[in-house]
PyMOL Python script that loads the backbone (N, CA, C, O; Angstrom):
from pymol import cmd

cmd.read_pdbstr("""\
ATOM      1  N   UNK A   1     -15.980 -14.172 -12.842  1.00  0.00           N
ATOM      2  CA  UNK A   1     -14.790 -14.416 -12.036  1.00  0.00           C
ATOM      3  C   UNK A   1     -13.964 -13.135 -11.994  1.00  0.00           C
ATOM      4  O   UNK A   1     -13.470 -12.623 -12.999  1.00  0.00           O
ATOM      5  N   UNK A   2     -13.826 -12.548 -10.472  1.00  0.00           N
ATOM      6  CA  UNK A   2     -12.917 -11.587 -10.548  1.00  0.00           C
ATOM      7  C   UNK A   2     -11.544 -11.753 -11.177  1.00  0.00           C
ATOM      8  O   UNK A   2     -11.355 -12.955 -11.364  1.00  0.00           O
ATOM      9  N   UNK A   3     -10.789 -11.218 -11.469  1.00  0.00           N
ATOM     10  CA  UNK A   3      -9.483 -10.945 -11.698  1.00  0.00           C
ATOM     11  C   UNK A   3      -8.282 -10.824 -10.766  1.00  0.00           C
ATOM     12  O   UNK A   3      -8.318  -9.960  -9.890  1.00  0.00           O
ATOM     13  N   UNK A   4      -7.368 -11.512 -10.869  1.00  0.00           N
ATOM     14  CA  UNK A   4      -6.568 -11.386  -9.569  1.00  0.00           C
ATOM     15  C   UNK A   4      -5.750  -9.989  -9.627  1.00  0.00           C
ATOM     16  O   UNK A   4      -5.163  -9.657 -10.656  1.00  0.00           O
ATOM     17  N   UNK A   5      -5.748  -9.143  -8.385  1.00  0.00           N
ATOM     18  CA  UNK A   5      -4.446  -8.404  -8.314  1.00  0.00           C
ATOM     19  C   UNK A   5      -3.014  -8.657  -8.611  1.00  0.00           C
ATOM     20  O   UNK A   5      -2.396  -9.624  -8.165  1.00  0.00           O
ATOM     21  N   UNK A   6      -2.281  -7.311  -9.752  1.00  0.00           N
ATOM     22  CA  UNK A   6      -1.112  -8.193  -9.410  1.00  0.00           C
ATOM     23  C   UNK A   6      -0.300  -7.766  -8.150  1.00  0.00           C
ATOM     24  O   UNK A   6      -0.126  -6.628  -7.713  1.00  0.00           O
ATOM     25  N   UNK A   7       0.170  -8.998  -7.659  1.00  0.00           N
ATOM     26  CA  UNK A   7       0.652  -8.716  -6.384  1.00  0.00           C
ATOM     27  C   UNK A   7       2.600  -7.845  -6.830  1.00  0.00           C
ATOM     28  O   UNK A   7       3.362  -8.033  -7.779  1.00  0.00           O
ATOM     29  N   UNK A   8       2.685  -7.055  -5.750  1.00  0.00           N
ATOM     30  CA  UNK A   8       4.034  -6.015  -5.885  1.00  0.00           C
ATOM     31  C   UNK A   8       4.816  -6.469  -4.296  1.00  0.00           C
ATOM     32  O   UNK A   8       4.242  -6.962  -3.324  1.00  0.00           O
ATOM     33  N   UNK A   9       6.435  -6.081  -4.442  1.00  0.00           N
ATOM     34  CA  UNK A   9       6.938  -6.506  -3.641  1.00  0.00           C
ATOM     35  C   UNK A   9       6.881  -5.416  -2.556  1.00  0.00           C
ATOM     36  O   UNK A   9       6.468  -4.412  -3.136  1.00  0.00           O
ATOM     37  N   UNK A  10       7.100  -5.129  -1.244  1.00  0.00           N
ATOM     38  CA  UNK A  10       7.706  -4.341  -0.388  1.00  0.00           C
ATOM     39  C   UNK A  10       8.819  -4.111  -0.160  1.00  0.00           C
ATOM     40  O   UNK A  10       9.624  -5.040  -0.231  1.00  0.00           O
ATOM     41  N   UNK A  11       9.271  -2.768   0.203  1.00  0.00           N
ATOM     42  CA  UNK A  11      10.249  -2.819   0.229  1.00  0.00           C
ATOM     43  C   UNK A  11      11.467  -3.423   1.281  1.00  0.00           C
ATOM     44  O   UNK A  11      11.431  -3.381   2.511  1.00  0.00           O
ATOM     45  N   UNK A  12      12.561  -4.000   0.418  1.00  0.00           N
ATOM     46  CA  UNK A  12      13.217  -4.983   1.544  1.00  0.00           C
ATOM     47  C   UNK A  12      13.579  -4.218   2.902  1.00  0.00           C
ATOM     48  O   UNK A  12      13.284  -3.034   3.068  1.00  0.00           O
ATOM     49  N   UNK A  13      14.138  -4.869   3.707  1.00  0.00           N
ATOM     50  CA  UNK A  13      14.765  -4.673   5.577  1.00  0.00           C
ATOM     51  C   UNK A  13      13.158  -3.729   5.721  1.00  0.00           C
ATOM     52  O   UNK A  13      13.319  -2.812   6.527  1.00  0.00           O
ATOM     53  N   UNK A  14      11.749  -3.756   5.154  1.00  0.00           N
ATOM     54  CA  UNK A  14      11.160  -3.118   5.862  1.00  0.00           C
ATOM     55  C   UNK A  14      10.309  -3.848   6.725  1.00  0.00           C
ATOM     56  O   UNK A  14      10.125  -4.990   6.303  1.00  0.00           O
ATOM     57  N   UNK A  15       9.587  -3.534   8.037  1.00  0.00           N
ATOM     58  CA  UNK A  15       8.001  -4.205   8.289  1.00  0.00           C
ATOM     59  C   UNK A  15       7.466  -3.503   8.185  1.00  0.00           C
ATOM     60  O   UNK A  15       7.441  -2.557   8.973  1.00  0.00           O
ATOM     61  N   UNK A  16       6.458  -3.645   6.714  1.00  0.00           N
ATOM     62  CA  UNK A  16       5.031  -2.173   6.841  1.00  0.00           C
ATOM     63  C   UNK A  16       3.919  -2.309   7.874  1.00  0.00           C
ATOM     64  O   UNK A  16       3.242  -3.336   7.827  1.00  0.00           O
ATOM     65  N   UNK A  17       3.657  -1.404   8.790  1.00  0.00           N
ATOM     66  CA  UNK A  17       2.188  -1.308   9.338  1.00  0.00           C
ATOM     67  C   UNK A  17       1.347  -1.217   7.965  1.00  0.00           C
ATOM     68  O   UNK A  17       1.654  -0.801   6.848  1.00  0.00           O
ATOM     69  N   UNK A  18      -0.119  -1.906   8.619  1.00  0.00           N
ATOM     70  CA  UNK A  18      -1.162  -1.985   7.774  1.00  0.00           C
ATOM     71  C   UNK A  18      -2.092  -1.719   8.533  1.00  0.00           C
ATOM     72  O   UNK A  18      -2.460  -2.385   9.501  1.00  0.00           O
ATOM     73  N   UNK A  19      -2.644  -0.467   8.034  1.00  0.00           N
ATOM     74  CA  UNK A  19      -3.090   0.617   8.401  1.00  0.00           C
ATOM     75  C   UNK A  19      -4.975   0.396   8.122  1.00  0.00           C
ATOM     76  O   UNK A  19      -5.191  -0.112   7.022  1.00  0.00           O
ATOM     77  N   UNK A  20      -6.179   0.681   8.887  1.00  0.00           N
ATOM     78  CA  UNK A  20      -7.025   0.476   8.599  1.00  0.00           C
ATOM     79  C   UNK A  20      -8.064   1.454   7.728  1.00  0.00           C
ATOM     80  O   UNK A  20      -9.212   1.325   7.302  1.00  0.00           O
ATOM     81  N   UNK A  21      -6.956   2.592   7.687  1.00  0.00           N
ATOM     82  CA  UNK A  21      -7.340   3.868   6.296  1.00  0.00           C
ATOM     83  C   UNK A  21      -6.054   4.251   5.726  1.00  0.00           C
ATOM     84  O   UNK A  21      -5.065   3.517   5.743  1.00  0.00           O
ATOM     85  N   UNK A  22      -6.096   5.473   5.200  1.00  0.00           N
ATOM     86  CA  UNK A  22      -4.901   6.082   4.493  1.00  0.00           C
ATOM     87  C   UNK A  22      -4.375   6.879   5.217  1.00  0.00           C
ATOM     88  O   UNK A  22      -4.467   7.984   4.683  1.00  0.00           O
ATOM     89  N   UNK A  23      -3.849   6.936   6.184  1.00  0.00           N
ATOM     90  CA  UNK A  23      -3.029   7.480   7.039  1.00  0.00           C
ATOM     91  C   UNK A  23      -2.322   7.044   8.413  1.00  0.00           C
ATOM     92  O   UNK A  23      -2.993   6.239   9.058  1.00  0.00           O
ATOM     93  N   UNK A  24      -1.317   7.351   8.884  1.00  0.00           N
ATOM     94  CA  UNK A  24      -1.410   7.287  10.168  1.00  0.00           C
ATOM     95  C   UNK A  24      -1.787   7.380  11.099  1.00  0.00           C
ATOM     96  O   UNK A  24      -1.360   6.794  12.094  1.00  0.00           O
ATOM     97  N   UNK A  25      -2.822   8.249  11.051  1.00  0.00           N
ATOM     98  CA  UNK A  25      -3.707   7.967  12.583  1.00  0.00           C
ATOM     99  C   UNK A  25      -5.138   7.265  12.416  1.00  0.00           C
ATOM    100  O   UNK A  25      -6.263   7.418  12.892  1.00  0.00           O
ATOM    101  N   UNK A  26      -4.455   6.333  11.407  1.00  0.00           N
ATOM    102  CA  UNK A  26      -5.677   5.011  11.254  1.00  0.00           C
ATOM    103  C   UNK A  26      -4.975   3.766  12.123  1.00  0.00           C
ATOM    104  O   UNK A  26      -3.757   3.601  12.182  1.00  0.00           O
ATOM    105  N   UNK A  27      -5.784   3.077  12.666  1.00  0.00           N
ATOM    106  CA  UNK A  27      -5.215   1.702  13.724  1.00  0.00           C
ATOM    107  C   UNK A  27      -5.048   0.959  12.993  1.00  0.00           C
ATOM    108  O   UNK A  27      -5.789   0.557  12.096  1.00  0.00           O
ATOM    109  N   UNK A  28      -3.527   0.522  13.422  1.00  0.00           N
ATOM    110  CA  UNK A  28      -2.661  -0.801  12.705  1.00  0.00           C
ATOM    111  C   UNK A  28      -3.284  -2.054  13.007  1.00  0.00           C
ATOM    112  O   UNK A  28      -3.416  -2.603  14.100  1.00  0.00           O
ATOM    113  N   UNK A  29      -3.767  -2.543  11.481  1.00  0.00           N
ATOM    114  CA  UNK A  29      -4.656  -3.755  11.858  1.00  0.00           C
ATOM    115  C   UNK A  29      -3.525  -5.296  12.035  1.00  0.00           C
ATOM    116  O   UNK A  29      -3.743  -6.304  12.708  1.00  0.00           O
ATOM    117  N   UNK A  30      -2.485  -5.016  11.279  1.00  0.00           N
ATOM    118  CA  UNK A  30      -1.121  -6.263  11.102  1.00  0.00           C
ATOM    119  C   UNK A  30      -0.100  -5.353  10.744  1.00  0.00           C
ATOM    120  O   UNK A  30      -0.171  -4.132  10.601  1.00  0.00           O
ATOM    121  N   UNK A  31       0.883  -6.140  10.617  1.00  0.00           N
ATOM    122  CA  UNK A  31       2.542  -6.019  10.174  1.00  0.00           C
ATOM    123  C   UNK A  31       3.413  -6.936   9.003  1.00  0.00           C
ATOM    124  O   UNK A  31       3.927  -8.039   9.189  1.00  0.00           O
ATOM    125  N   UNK A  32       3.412  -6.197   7.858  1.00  0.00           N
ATOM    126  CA  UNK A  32       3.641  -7.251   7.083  1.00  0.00           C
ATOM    127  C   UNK A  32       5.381  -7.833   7.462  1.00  0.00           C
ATOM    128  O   UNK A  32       6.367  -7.281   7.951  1.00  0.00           O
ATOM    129  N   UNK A  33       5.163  -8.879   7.066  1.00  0.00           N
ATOM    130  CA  UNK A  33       6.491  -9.634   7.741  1.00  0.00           C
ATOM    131  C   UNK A  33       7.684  -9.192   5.935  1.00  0.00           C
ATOM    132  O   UNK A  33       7.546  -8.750   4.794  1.00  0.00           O
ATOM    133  N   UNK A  34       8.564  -9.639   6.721  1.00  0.00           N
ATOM    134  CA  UNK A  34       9.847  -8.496   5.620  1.00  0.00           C
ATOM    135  C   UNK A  34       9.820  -9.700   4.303  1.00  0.00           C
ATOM    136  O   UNK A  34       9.371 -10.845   4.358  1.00  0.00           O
ATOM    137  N   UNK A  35      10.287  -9.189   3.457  1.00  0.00           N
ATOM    138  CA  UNK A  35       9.942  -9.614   1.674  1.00  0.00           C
ATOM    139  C   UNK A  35       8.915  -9.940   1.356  1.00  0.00           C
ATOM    140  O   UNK A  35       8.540 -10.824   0.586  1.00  0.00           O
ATOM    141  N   UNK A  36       8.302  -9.089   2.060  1.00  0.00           N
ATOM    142  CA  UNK A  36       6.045  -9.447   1.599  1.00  0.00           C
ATOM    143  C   UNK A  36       5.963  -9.123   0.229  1.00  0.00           C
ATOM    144  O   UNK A  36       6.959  -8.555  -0.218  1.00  0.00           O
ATOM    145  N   UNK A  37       4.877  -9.373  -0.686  1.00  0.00           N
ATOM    146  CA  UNK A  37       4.802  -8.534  -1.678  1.00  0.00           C
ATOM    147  C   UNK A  37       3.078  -9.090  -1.589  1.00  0.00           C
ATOM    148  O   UNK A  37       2.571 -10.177  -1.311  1.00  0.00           O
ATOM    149  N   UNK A  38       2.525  -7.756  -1.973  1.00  0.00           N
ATOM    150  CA  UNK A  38       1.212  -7.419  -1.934  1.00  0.00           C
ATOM    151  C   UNK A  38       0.149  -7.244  -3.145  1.00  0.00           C
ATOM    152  O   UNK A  38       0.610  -6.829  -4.209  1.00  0.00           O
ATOM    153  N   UNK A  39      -1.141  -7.506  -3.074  1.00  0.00           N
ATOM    154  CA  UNK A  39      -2.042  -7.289  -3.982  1.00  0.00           C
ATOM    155  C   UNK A  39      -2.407  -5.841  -4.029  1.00  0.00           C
ATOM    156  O   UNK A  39      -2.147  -5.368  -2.923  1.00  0.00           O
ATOM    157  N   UNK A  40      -2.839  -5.036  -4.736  1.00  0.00           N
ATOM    158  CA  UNK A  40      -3.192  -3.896  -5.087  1.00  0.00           C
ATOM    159  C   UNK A  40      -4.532  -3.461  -5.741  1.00  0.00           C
ATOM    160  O   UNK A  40      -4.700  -2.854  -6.799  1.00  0.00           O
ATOM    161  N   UNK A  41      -5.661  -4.031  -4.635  1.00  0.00           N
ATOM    162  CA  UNK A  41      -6.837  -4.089  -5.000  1.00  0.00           C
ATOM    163  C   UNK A  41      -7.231  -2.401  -5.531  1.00  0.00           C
ATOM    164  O   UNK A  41      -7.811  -2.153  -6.588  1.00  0.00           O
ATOM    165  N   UNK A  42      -6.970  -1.817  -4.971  1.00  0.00           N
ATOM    166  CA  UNK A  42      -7.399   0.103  -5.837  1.00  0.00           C
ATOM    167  C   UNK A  42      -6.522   0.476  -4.834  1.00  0.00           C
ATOM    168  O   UNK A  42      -5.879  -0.227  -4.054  1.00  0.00           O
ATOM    169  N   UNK A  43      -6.606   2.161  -5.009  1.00  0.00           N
ATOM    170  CA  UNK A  43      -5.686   2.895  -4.389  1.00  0.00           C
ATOM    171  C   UNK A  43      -6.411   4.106  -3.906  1.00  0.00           C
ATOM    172  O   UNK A  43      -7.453   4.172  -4.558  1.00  0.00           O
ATOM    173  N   UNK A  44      -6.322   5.221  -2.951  1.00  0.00           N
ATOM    174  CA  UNK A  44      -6.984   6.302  -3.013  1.00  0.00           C
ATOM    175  C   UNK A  44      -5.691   7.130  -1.703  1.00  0.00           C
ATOM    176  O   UNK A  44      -4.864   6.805  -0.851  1.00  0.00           O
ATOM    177  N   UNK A  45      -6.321   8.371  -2.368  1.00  0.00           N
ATOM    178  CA  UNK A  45      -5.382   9.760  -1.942  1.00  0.00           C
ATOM    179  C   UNK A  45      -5.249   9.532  -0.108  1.00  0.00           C
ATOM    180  O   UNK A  45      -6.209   8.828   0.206  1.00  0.00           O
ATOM    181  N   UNK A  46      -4.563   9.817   0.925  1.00  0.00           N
ATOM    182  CA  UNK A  46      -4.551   9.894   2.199  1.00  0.00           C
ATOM    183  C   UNK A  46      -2.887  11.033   2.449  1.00  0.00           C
ATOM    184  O   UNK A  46      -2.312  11.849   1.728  1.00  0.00           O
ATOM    185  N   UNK A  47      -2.645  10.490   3.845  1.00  0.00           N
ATOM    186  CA  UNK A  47      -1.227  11.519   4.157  1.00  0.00           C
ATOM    187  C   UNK A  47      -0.568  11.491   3.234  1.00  0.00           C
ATOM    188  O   UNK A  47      -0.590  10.730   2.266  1.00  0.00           O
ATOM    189  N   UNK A  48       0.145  12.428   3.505  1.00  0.00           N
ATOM    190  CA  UNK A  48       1.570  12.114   2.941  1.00  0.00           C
ATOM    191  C   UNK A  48       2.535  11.528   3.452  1.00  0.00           C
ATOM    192  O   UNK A  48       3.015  12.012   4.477  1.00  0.00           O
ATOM    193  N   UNK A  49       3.113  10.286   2.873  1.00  0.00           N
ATOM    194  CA  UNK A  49       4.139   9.545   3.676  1.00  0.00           C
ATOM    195  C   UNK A  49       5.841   9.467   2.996  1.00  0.00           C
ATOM    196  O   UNK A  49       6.057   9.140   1.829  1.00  0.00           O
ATOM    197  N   UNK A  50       6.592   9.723   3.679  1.00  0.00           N
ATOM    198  CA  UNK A  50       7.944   9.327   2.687  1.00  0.00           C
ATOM    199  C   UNK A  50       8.520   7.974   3.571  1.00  0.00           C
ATOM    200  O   UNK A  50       8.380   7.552   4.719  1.00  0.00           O
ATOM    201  N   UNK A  51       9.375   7.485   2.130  1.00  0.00           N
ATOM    202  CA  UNK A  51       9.513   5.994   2.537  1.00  0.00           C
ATOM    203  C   UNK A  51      10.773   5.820   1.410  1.00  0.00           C
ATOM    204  O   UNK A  51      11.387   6.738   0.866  1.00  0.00           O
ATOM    205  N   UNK A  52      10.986   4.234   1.214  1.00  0.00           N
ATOM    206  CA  UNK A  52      12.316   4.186   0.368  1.00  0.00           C
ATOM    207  C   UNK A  52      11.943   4.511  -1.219  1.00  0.00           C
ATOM    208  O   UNK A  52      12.758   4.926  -2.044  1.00  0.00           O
ATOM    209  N   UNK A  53      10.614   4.251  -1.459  1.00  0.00           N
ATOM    210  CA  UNK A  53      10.347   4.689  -2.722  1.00  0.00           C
ATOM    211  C   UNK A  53      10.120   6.348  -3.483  1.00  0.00           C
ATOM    212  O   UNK A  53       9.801   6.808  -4.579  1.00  0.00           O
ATOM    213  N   UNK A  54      10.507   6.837  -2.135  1.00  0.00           N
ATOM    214  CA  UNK A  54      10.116   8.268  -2.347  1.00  0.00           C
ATOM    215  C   UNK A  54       8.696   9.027  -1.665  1.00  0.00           C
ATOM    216  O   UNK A  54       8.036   8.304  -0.918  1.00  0.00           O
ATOM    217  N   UNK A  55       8.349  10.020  -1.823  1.00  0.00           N
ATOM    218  CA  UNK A  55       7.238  10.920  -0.876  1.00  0.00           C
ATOM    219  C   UNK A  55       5.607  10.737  -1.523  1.00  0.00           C
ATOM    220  O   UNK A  55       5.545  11.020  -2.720  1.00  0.00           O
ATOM    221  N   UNK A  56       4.805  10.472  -1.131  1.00  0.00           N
ATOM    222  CA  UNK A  56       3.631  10.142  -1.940  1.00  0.00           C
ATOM    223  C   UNK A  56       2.415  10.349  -0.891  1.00  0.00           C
ATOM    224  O   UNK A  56       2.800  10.243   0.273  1.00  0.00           O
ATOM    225  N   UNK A  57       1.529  10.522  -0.988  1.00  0.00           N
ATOM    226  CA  UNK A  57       0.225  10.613  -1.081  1.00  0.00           C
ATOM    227  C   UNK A  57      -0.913   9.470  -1.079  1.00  0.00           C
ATOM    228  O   UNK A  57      -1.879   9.433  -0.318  1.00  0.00           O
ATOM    229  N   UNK A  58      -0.617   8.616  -2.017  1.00  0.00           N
ATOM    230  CA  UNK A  58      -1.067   7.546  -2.388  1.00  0.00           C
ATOM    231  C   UNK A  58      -1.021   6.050  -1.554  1.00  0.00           C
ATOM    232  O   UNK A  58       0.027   5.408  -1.486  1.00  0.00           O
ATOM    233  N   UNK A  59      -1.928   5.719  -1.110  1.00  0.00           N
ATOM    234  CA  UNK A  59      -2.174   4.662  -0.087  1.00  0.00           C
ATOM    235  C   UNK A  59      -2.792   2.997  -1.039  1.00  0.00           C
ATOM    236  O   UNK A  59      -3.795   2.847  -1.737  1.00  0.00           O
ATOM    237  N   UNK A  60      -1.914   2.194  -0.737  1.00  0.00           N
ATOM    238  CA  UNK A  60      -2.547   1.095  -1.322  1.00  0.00           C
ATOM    239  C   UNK A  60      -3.443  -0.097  -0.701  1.00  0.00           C
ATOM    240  O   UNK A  60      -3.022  -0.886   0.146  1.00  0.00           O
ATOM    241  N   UNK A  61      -4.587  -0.108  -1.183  1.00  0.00           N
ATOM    242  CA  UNK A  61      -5.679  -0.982  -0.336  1.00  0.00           C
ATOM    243  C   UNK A  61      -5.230  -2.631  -0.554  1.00  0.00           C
ATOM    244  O   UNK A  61      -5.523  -3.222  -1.593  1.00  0.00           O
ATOM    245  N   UNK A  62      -4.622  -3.164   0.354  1.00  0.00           N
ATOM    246  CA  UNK A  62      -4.141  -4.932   0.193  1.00  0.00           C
ATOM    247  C   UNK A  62      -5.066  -5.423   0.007  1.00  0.00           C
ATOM    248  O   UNK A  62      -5.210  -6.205  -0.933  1.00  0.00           O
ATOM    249  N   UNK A  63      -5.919  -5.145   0.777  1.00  0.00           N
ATOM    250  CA  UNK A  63      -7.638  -6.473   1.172  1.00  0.00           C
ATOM    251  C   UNK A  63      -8.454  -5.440   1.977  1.00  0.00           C
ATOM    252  O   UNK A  63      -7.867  -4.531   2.563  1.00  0.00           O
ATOM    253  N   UNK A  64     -10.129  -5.593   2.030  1.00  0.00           N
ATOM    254  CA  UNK A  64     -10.608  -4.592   2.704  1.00  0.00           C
ATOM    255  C   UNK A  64      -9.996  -4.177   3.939  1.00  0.00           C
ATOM    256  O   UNK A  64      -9.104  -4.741   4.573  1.00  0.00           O
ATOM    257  N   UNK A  65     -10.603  -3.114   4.185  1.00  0.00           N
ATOM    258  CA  UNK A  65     -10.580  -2.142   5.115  1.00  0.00           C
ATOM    259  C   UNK A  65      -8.372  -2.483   5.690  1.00  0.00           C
ATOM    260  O   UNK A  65      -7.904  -2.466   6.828  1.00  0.00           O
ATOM    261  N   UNK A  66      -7.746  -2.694   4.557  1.00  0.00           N
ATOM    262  CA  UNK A  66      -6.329  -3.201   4.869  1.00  0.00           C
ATOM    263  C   UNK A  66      -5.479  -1.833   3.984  1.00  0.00           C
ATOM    264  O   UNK A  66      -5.961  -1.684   2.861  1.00  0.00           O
ATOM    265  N   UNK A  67      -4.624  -1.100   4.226  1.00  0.00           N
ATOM    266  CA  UNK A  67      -4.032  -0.209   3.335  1.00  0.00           C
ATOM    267  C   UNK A  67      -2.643   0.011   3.786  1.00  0.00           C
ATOM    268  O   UNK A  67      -2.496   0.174   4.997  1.00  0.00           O
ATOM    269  N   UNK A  68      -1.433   0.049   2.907  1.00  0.00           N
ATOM    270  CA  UNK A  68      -0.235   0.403   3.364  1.00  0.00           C
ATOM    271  C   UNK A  68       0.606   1.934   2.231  1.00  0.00           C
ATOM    272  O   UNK A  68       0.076   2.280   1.175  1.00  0.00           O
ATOM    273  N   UNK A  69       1.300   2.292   2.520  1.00  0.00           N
ATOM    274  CA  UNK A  69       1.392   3.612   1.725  1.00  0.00           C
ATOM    275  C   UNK A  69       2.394   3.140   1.110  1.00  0.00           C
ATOM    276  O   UNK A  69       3.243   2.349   1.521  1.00  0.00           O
ATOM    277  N   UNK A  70       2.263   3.760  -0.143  1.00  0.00           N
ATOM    278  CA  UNK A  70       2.386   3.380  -1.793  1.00  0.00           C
ATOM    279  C   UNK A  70       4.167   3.503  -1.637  1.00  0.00           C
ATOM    280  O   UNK A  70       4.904   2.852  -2.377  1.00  0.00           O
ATOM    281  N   UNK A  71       4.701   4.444  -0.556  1.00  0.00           N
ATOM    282  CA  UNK A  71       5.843   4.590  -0.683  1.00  0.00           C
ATOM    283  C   UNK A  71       6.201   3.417   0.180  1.00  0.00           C
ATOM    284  O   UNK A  71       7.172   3.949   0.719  1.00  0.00           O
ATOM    285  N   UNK A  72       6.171   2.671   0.516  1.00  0.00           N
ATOM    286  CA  UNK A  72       6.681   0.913   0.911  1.00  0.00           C
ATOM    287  C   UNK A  72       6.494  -0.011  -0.518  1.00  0.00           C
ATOM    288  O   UNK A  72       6.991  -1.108  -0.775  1.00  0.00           O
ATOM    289  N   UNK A  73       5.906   0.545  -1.060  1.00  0.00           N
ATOM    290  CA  UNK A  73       5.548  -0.370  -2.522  1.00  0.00           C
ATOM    291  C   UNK A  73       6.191  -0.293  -3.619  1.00  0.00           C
ATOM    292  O   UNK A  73       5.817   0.669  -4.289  1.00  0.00           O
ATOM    293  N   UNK A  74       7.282  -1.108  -4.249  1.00  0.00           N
ATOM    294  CA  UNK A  74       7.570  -0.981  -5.637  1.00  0.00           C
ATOM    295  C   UNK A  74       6.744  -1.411  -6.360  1.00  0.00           C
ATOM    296  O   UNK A  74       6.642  -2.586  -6.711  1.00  0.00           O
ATOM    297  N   UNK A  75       5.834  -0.221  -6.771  1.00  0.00           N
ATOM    298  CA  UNK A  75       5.287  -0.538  -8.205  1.00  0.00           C
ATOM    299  C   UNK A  75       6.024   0.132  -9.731  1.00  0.00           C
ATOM    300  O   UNK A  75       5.338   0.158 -10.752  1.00  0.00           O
ATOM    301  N   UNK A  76       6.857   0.430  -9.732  1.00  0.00           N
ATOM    302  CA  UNK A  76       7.433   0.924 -10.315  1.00  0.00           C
ATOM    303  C   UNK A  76       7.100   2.435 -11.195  1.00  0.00           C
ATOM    304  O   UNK A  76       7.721   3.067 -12.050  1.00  0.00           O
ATOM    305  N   UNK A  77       6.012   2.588 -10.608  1.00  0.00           N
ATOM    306  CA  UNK A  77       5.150   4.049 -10.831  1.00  0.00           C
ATOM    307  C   UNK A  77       4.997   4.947  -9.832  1.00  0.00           C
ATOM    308  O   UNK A  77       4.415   4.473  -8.856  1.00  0.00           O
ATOM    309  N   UNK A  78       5.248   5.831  -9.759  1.00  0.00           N
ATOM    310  CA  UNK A  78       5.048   7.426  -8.929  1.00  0.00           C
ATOM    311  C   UNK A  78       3.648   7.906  -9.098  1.00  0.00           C
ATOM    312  O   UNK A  78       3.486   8.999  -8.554  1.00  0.00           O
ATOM    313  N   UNK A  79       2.321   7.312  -9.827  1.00  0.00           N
ATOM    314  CA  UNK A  79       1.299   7.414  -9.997  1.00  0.00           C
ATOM    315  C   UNK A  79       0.424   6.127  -9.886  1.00  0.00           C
ATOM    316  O   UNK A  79       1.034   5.084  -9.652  1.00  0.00           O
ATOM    317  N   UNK A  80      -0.936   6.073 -10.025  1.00  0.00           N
ATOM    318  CA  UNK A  80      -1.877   5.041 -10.115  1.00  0.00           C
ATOM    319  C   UNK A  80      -1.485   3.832 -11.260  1.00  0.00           C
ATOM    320  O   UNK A  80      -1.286   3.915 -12.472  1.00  0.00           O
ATOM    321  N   UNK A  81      -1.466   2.713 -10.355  1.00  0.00           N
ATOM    322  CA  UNK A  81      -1.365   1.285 -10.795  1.00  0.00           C
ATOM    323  C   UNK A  81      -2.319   0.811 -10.785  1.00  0.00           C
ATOM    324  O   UNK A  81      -2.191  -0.231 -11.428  1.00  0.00           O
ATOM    325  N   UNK A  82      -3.783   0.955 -10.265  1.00  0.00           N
ATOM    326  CA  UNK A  82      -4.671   0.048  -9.774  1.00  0.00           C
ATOM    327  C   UNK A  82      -6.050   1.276  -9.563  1.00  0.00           C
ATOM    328  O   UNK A  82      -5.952   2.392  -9.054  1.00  0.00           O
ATOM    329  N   UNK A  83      -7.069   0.737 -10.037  1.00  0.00           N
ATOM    330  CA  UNK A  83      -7.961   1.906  -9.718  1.00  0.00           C
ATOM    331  C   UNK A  83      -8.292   2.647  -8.664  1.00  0.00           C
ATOM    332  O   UNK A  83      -8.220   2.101  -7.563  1.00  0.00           O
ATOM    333  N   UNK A  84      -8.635   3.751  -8.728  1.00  0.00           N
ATOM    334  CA  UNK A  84      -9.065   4.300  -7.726  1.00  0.00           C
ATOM    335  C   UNK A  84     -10.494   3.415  -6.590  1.00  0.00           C
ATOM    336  O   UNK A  84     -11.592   2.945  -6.886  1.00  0.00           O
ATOM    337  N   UNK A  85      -9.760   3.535  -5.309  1.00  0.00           N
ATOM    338  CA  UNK A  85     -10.978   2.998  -4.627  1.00  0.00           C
ATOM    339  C   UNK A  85     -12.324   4.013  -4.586  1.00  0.00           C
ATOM    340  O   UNK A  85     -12.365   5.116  -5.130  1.00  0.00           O
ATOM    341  N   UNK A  86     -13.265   3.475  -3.922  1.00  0.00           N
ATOM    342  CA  UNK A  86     -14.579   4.350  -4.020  1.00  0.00           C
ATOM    343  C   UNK A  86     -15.107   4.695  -2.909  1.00  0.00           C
ATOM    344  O   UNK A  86     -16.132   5.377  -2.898  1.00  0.00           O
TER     345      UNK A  86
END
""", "prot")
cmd.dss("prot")
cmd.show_as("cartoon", "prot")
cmd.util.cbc("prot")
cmd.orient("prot")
C-alpha cells in the first residue's frame, strides 16, 4: 500500500495554474480553485518562478503529468519536502 502524500495548503487570494511540466511554457492542464491545498507526490528543478512564498526553482508534482511551482506552496521549506521526481 502506497503512502499518502501529505497534502500542503496554497497560497490564499491565489488561483494556481497547473502546469503540465515545470515551467511556464508548459500547457495549463486546470486551475486550482482558491484555499486548495495539495499533495506533493515528488518535486523536480524547472523555471524560476517568484510568488508569495518567495523565488524558487522548484516545481511541485500534484498528480501525474500535474505540477504547480513550489512558490504557491506553503511547505514551510525553501528546499525539498518530497522526493525528487525521476
Amino acid at each position: 500500500m502506497a503512502a499518502t502524500a501529505t497534502r500542503y495548503p496554497v497560497a490564499p487570494g491565489y488561483r494556481v495554474n497547473v502546469r503540465s511540466g515545470p515551467g511556464t511554457n508548459y500547457q495549463i492542464v486546470r486551475v486550482l480553485a482558491y484555499g486548495a491545498s495539495v499533495p506533493i507526490n515528488c518535486q523536480k528543478p524547472g523555471e524560476w518562478i517568484s510568488g508569495p512564498y518567495g523565488t524558487t526553482n522548484l516545481w511541485d508534482c500534484i498528480a501525474n503529468g500535474q505540477f504547480v511551482s513550489d512558490s504557491y506552496v506553503h511547505t514551510g521549506s525553501d528546499g525539498y519536502v518530497a522526493p525528487h521526481c525521476s
